[in-house]
C-alpha positions in Angstrom: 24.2 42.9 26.9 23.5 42.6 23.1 19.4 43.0 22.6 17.7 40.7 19.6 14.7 41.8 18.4 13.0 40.2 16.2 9.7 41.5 13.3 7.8 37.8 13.9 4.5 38.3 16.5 4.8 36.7 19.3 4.4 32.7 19.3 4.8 32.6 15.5 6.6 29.1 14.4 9.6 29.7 12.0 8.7 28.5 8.4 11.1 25.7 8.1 9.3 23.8 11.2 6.5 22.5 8.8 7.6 19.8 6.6 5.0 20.5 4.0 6.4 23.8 3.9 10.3 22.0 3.4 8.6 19.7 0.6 7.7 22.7 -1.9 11.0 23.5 -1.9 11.6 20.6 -3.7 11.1 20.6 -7.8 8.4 19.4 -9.2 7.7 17.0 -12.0 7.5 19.0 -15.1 4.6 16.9 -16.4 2.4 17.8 -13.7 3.6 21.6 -14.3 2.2 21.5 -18.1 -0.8 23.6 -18.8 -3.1 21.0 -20.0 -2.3 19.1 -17.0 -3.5 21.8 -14.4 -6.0 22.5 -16.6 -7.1 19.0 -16.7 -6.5 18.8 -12.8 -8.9 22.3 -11.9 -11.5 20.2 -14.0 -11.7 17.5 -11.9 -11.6 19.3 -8.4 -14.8 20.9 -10.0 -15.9 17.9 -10.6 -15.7 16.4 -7.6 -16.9 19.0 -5.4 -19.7 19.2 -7.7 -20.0 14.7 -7.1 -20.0 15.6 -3.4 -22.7 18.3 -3.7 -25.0 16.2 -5.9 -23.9 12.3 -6.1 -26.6 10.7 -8.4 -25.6 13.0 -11.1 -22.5 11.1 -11.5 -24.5 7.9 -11.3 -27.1 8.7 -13.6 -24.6 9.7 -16.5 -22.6 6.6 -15.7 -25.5 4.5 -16.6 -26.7 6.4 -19.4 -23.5 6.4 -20.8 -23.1 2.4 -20.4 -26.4 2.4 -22.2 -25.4 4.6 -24.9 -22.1 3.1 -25.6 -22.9 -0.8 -24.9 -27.1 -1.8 -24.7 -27.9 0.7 -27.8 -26.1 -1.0 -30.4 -27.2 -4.6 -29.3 -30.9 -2.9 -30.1 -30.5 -1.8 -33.7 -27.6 -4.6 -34.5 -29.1 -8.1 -34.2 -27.0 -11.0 -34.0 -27.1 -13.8 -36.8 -26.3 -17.5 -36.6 -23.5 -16.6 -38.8 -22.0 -14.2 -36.6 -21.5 -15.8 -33.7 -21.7 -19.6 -33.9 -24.9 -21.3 -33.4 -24.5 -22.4 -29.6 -25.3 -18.6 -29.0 -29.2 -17.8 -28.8 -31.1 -15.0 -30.2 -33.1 -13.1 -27.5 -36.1 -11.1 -28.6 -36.2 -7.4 -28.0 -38.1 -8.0 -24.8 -35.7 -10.8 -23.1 -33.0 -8.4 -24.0 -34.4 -5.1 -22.4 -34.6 -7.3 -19.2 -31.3 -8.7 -19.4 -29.9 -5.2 -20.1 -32.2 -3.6 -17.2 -30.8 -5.9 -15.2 -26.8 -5.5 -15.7 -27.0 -1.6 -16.5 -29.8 -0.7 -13.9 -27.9 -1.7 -10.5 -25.1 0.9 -11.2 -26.9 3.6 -9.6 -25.7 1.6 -6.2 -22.2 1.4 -7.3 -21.5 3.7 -4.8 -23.4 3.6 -1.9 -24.0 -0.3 -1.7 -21.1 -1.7 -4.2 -21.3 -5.4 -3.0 -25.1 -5.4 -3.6 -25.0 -3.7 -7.0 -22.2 -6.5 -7.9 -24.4 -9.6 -6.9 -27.3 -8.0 -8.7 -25.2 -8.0 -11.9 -22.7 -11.0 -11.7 -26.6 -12.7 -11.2 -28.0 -11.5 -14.2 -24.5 -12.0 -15.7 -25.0 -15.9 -14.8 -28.4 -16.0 -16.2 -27.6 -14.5 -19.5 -24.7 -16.5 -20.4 -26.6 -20.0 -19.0 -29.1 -19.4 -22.0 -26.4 -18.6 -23.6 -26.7 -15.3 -24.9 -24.2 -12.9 -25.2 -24.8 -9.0 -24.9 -22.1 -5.9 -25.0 -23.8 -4.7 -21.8 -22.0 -7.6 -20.5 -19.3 -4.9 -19.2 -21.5 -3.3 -16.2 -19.7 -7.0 -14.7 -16.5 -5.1 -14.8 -17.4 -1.5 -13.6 -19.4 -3.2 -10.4 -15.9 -4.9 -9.7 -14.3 -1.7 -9.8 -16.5 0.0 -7.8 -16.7 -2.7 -5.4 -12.9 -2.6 -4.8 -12.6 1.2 -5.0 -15.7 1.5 -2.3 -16.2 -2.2 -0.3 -14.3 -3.9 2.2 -11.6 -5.7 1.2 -13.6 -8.9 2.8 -16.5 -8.4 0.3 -13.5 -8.4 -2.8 -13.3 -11.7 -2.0 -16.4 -13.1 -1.7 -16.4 -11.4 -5.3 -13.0 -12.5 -7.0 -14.6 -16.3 -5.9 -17.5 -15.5 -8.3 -16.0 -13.8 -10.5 -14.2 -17.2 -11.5 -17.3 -18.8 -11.9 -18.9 -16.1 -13.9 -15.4 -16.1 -16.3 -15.3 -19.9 -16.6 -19.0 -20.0 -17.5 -18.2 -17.2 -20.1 -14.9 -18.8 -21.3 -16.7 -22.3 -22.1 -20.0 -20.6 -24.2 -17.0 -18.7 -26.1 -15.3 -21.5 -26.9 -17.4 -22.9 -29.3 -16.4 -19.7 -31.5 -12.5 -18.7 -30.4 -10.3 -20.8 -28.4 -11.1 -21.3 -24.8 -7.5 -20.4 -23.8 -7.8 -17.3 -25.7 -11.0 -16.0 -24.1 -9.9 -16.6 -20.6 -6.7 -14.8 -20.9 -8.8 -11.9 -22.4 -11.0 -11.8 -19.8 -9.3 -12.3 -16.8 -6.9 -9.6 -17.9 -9.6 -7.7 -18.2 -10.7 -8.6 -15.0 -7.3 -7.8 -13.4 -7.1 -4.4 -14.6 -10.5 -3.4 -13.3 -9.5 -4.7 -9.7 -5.9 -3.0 -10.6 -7.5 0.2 -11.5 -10.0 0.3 -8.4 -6.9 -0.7 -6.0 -4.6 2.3 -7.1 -7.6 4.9 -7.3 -8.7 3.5 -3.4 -4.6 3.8 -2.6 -4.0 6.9 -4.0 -7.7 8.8 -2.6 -6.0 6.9 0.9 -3.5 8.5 0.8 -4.8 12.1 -0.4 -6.5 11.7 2.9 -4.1 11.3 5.1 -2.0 13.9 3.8 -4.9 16.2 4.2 -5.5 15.0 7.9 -1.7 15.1 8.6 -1.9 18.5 7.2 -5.2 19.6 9.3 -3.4 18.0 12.4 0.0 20.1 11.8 -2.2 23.4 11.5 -4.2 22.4 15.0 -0.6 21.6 16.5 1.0 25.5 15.2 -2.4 27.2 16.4 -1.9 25.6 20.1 1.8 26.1 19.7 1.0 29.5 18.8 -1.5 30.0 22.1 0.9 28.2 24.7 3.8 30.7 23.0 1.6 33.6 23.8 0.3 32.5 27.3 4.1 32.3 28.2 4.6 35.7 26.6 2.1 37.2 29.0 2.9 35.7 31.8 6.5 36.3 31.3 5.3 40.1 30.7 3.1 40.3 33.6 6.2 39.4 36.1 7.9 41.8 34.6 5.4 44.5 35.1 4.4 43.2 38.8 8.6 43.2 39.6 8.6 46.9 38.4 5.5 48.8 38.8 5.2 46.9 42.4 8.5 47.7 43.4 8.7 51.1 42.1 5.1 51.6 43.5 6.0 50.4 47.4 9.0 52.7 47.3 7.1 55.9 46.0 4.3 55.2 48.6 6.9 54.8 51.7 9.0 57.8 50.6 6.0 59.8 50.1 4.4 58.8 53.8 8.1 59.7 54.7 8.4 62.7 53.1 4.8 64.0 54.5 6.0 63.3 57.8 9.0 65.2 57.7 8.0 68.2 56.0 6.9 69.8 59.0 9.8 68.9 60.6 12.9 68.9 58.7 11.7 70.9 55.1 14.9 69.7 53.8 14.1 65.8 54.5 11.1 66.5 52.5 12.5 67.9 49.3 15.2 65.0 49.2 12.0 62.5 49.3 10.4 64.2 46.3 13.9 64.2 44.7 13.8 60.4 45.4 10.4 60.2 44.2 11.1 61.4 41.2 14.1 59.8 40.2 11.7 56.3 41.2 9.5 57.2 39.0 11.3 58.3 36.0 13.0 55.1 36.7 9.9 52.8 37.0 8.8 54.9 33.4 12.4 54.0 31.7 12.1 50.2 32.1 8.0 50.3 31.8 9.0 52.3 28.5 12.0 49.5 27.4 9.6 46.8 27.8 6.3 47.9 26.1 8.6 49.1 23.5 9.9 45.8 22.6 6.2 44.9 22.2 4.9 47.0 19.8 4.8 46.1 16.7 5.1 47.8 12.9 7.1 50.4 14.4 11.1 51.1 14.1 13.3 49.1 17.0 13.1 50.9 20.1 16.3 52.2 22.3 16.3 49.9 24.4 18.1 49.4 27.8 20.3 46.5 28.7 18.4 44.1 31.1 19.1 44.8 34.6 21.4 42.4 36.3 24.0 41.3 39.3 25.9 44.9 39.2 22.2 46.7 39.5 21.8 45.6 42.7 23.6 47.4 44.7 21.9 50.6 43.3 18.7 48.7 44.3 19.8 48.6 47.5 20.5 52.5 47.9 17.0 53.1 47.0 15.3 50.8 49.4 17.8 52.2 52.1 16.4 55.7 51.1 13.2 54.1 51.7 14.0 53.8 55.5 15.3 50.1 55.7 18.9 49.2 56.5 20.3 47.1 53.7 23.5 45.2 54.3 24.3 44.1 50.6 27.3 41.4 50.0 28.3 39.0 47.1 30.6 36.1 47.3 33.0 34.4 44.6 32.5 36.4 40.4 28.9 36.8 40.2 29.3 39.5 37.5 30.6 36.4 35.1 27.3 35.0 35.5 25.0 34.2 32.4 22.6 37.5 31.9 19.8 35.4 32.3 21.3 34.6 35.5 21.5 37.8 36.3 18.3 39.4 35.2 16.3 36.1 37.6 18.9 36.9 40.6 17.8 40.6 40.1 14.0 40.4 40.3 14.1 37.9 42.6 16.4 40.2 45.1 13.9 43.2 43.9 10.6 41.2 44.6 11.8 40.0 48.3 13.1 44.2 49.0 9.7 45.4 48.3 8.1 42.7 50.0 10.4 43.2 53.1 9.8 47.0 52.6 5.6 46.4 52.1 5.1 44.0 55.2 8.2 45.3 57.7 8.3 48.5 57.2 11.4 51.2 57.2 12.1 50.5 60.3 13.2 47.1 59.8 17.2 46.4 58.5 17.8 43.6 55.4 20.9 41.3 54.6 21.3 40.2 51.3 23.8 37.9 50.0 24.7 36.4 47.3 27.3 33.2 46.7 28.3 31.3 43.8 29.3 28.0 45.3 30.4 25.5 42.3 27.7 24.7 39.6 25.1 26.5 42.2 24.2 30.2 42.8 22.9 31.2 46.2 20.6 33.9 47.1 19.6 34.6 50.5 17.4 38.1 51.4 16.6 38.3 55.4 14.9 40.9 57.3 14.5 41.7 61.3 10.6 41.8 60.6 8.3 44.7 61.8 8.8 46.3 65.2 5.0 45.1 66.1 2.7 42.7 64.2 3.6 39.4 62.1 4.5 38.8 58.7 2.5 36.6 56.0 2.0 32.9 56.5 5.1 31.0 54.1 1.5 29.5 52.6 0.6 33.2 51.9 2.3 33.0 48.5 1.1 36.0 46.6 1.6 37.1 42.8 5.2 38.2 43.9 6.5 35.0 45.6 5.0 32.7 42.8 6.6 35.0 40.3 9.9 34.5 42.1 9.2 30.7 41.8 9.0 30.8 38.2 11.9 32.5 37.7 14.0 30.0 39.7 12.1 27.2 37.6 13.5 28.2 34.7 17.4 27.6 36.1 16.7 24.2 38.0 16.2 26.0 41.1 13.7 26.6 44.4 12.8 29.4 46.5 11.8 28.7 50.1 10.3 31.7 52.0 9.5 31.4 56.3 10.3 32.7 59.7 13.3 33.4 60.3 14.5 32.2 63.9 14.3 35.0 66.4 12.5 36.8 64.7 11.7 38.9 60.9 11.6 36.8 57.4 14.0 35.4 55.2 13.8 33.9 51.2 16.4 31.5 50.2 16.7 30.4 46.5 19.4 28.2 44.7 19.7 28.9 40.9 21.1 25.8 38.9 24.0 27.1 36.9 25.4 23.8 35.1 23.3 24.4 31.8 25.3 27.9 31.4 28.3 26.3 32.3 27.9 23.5 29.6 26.2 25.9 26.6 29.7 28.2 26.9 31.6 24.4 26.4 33.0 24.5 30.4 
């Protein structure tokens, strides 16, 4: 039997199994690889964990900013007849502090209440322009659409692209007593377009930043439980192993040892050939207890290990229960040494677990049959004892830590293990082991 060991812990998921892991394989854009991009890209992640730690920062440079750039130069530049047609009206310093209060002011709730911050402004918008007047400040129209379709529900956009009309065909007829009507609607419903435009694809793409991140999070959840079910299967599988073998090595050392005690007065030569048989259990149990733990450790060289016990093991098996006391009758029919060494290692223990449980509960006294058939696609297994001279075996209900074990092991090939009275007398286990997937993985 050819041993694969492998460096990976136990339950680790092989790298290709995460498809974020298969995507950086692929190249990347080289613009996004330039150094003024990353740069520019580390920036902004400051930035916005920065926004998320403290959010009317952002909002109180925004307006000041709008104020700077737009409401400042309205203040020092005053508009002449001249300039801009005389249907346009010249507001005093205080009318236009108001007006500029009132579209500048309500972006500090661009964010937290966008539809709100919007009707403030397209109202003070629909004031203004009703005098008319006409203001650079004019723009906080078009960053409250913005952030009323990068933030508000898409039910709210329309209650605001139905205004917005209004507002732009209230705007396009003051402006055209100075510029041609046509002209100032295209102008500013383009303008009005790319706002929403610009709010859509910065909503899509933070969307979909999120859901990656959340398809990531859930992937990482999903390997961490993979991870734990792998492991629980790894110590279950481990503690069958070491209940098969330190329980069965165990019950024969005991019943040789009671054996041997009992004939050392009697026959000094029957007790030195049960400490020789003691011994040679032990060292035995040691071997495989060594061969397992050894494929467990880990950061050391590969251990020497042992093949797997398997079909052709149990007849030594056998000799060592009937050195225990027990008559074992052992017989096999059809090629069970063809068998799959999976097979063979789960018809093994389970032959193994139902000895030392015939051995425990019926004593040396008692005599065994076990057979073994290969019949077609199934394998059958059948262990039978003559029971105890006096006294009563376990309940079939009385399942144990060895019997479940035996269970599980059949489980894994598709088959069952029934365990009862046998009729006149002494116990018997019967288990059928599905073959057919072995059969069809070697393309039979």
């Amino acid at each position: 039997m050819t041993t694969v060991t492998s460096s990976e812990p136990i339950g680790a998921e092989p790298a290709a199994a995460d498809p974020l892991a298969q995507r950086a394989d692929t190249p990347a854009d080289p613009l996004w690889q330039h150094p003024l991009v990353v740069r520019f890209g580390r920036i902004g992640r400051r930035l916005r964990r920065s926004d998320a730690d403290r959010p009317w920062v952002l909002d109180t440079l925004v307006v000041i900013v709008v104020f700077a750039i737009f409401c400042l130069p309205d203040l020092g530049h005053r508009h002449d007849a001249r300039e801009l047609g005389d249907s346009f009206a010249e507001l005093p310093v205080g009318a236009m502090l108001l007006f500029q209060a009132g579209l500048v002011l309500p972006l500090f709730l661009r964010r937290r209440a966008p539809f709100v911050a919007f009707a403030v402004i397209a109202l003070v918008f629909a004031i203004q322009w009703s005098q008319p007047a006409f203001l650079r400040a004019d723009v906080a129209l078009l960053i409250a659409l913005y952030s009323l379709t990068l933030h508000g529900r898409l039910r709210e956009l329309l209650w605001a692209g139905g205004v917005m009309i209004g507002e732009l065909a209230l705007a396009g007829v003051r402006v055209s007593a100075v510029a041609s009507i046509a002209e100032a609607l295209f102008f500013l419903f383009t303008a009005t377009i790319a706002a929403v435009a610009l709010g859509l694809v910065v909503r899509i793409r933070r969307s979909q930043l999120a859901g990656l991140r959340e398809h990531a999070a859930r992937l990482e959840i999903e390997r961490d439980q993979r991870s734990r079910l792998a492991a629980a299967d790894e110590r279950a599988r481990v503690a069958r192993e070491m209940h098969d073998i330190v329980g069965h090595n165990l019950s024969v050392m005991i019943t040789l040892a009671d054996g041997g005690a009992y004939a050392a007065d009697v026959s000094p030569d029957r007790g030195g050939e049960a400490l020789r048989l003691i011994g040679e259990t032990g060292r035995q149990a040691m071997s495989e207890l060594r061969r397992m733990l050894g494929a467990l450790r880990e950061h050391t060289d590969t251990p020497q290990l042992a093949p797997q016990p398997g079909i052709g093991d149990i007849d030594a098996l056998c000799g060592r229960i009937r050195a225990a006391g027990p008559g074992v009758v052992y017989r096999t029919t059809g090629d069970v040494d063809s068998l799959d060494r999976g097979v063979q290692l789960a018809a093994y223990r389970i032959v193994q677990e139902a000895l030392t449980n015939s051995l425990k509960h019926a004593g040396p006294s008692t005599a065994t049959v076990v057979s073994l058939v290969v019949d077609g696609p199934r394998l059958q297994i059948q262990i039978q004892d003559t029971g105890p001279p006096a006294g009563t075996r376990p309940s079939a209900g009385d399942d144990g830590h060895g019997l479940i074990g035996m269970k599980e092991r059949a489980a894994l090939y598709g088959g069952a293990v029934t365990a009862g009275v046998r009729p006149g007398g002494g116990w018997i286990v019967r288990t059928e082991l599905d073959l057919t997937p072995v059969l069809r993985s070697e393309g039979i």
